[in-house]
Each structure stands twice: as C-alpha cells, then as structure tokens.
C-alpha positions in Angstrom: -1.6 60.1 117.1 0.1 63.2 118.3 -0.2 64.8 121.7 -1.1 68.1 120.9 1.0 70.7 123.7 -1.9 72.1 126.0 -1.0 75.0 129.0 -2.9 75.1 131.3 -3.6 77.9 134.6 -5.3 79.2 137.3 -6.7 83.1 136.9 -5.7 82.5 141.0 -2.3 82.5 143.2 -3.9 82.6 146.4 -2.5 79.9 148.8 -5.5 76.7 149.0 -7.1 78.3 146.1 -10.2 76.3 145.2 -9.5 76.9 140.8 -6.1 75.7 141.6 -7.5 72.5 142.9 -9.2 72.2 139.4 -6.3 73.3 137.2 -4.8 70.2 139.0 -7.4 67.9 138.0 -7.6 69.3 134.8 -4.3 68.6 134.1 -5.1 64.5 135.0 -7.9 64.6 132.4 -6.1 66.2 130.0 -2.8 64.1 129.9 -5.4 61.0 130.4 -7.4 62.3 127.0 -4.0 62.3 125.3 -2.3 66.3 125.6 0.9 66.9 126.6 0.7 68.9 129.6 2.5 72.0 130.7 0.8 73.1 133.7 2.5 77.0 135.3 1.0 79.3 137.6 0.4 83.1 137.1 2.6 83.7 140.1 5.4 83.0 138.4 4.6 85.7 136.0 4.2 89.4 137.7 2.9 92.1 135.7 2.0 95.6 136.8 -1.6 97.3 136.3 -1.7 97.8 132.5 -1.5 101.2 131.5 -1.0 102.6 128.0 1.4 105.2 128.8 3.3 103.0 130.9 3.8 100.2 127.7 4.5 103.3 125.9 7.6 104.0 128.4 8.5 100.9 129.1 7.2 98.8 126.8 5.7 95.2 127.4 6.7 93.3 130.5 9.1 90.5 129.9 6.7 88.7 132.0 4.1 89.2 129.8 6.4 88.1 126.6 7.6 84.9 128.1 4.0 84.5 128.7 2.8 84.7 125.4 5.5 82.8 124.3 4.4 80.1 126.5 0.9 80.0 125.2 2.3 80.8 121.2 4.1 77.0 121.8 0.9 75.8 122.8 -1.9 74.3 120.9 -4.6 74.4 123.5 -4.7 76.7 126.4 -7.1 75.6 129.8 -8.3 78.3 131.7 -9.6 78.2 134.9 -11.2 80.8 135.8 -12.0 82.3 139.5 -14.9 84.6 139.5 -15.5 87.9 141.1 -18.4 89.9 141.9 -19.5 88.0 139.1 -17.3 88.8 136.8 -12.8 88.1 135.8 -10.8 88.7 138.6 -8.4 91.4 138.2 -5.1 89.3 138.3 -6.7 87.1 134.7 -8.2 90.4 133.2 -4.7 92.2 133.6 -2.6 89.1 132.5 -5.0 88.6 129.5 -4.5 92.3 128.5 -0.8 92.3 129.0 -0.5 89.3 127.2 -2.2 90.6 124.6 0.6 93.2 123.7 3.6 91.5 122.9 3.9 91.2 118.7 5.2 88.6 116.8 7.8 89.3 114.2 7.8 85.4 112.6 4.5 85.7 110.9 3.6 83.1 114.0 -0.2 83.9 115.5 -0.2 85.8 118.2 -1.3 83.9 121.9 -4.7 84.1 121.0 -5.3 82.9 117.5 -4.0 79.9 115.9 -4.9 78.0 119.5 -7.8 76.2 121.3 -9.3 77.6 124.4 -11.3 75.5 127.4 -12.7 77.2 130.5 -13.6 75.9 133.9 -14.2 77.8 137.1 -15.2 76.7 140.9 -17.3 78.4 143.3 -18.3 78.0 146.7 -21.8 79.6 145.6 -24.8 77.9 143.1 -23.3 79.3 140.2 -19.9 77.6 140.0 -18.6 80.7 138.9 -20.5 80.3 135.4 -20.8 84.6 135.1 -17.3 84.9 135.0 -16.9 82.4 132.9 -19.7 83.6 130.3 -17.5 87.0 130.5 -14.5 85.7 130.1 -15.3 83.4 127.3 -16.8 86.5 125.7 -13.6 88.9 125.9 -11.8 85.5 124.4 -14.2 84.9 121.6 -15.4 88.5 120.3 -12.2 90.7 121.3 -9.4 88.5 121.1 -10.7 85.6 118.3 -10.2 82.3 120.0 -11.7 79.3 118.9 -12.9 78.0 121.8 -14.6 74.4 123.2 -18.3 74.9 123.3 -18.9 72.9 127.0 -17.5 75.0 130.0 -17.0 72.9 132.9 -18.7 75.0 136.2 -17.9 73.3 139.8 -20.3 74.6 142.6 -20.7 74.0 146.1 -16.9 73.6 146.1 -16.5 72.8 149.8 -18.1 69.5 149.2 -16.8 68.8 144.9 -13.6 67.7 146.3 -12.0 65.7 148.8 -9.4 65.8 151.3 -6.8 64.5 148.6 -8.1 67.2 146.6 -9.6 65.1 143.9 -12.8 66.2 142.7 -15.8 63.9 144.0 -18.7 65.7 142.1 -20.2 63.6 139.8 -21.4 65.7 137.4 -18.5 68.1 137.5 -16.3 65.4 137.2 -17.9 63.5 134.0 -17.8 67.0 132.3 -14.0 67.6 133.7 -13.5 64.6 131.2 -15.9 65.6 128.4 -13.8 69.1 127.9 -10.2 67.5 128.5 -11.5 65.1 125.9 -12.8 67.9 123.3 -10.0 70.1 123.8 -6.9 67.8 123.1 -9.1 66.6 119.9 -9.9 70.3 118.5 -6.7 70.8 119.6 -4.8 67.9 117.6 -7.3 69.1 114.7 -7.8 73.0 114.1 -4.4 74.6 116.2 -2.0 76.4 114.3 1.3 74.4 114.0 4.4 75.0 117.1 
C-alpha cells in the first residue's frame, strides 16, 4: 500500500503552545495509520497582514508560495487549529488567505483542492476549541472546496489531556486522535489528487 504524503501544522507559534502539543501527537498517529509525515511550523513561514493593494504591489509572499507548494506535494493536510474568542486565530486566517493566492501554471490543483483536510484543536476551556474549528472547517469546505474528514478531533480541559512527556492521556481524545489519523491517511490514499 502506499503512504500517502500528509503535512501537518499548528495555526500556533507561541512557545509551550498547547495545539503544538497535538500537532505532535498527531503526527504519531498519523505515521502509525500509515502516512508519510511532513510535520513544519507556521513560524517558519512569515507573512504580512493580507491586503489586496499590497499583493497588487508586491505580489504574493514567497512565504506564502513555498507554502502552497508544500501543501500542493501533499495529499492530506492536518490542521490544528487554536481558537480565539471563539473563532481562527489571526496567524491561520491570514496564512490561509495568503496561501490562497499563489496560482498554479501546471494545470496542478491549487493547495486546497485535489487534497484531504483533518482538523483538531485543544482548549483549556469545555469546548476544546470546537467553534473555531466549526469556523474553520466552514471557510475550508464552502469557500475554498476541500474535501474534508467528517470526525474533528476536540481536546478540552488541556491542562490535564496530557502529561508531563507531553503525550496525550485523555482517553476519549486520544481514541479519536486515532480514529482521524486513521480516516485521513485512507481518504487520503483514496480520493487525493496525484503529487
């Protein structure tokens, strides 16, 4: 069987961050349900504040290229998503609209299309950052056309999910952890686009 390629990020940089934590773990699940993984993190991708005049000036970020290029390679893309105010943080809004810009000139899909999407979050509150992930996975679906894994993996309580190794102890969170790696590598191997 083939390991389809999967990317996978946190919509978070901040030092100790909590969806960082899961990306990790994500990436354990993944590589154990059979993907190839290629885990990066939005730090090492700047981008300004989008603004139409200033693509028009300057035109898209080479940031945001390599970016899309990255996720193009991909068959499956993991998101996990932080969640504020109830809602996508700034940093995965901006870096989803950036990345939405770059054109391709091979007749390839675009970073969107062609690939297979799966979205967890964590949360120190009840929620487990389930409204930003319910408005995330609409801008995904309805704006941008993704195909995307029904189950969404939600981690509350996060001060207690993991443990001081980092791996995640929540037993419910953990067994879905498994059941999205598991569906996304297999939609993944079945309905991507070719790389």
């Amino acid at each position: 069987m083939t390991r389809p390629a999967i990317l996978v990020f946190a919509g978070s940089i901040r030092t100790g961050s909590i969806n960082e934590k899961l990306a990790v773990r994500a990436v354990e699940a993944i590589e154990q349900a059979g993907g190839a993984v290629t885990h990066i993190s939005l730090a090492d991708y700047p981008m300004p504040i989008y603004n139409g005049d200033l693509e028009e000036n300057e035109g898209v970020p080479e940031t945001a290229t390599r970016l899309a290029e990255k996720m193009i390679a991909s068959q499956g893309i993991f998101i996990v998503a932080p969640e504020y105010n109830g809602g996508i943080t700034p940093l995965l809004k901006n870096t989803i609209d950036w990345v939405s810009r770059p054109k391709t000139t091979d007749h390839r899909p675009g970073p969107f299309k062609g690939r297979v999407f799966a979205l967890g979050a964590v949360s120190n509150g009840q929620f487990g950052g389930y409204r930003g992930l319910l408005q995330l996975r609409h801008s995904l679906e309805n704006a941008l056309g993704t195909l995307m894994v029904p189950e969404m993996i939600s981690v509350p309580a996060a001060n207690s999910a993991f443990d001081d190794s980092g791996r995640l102890v929540a037993e419910r969170p953990a067994k879905m952890l498994a059941t999205v790696a598991e569906r996304l590598v297999s939609m993944a191997r079945t309905f991507a686009a070719p790389v």
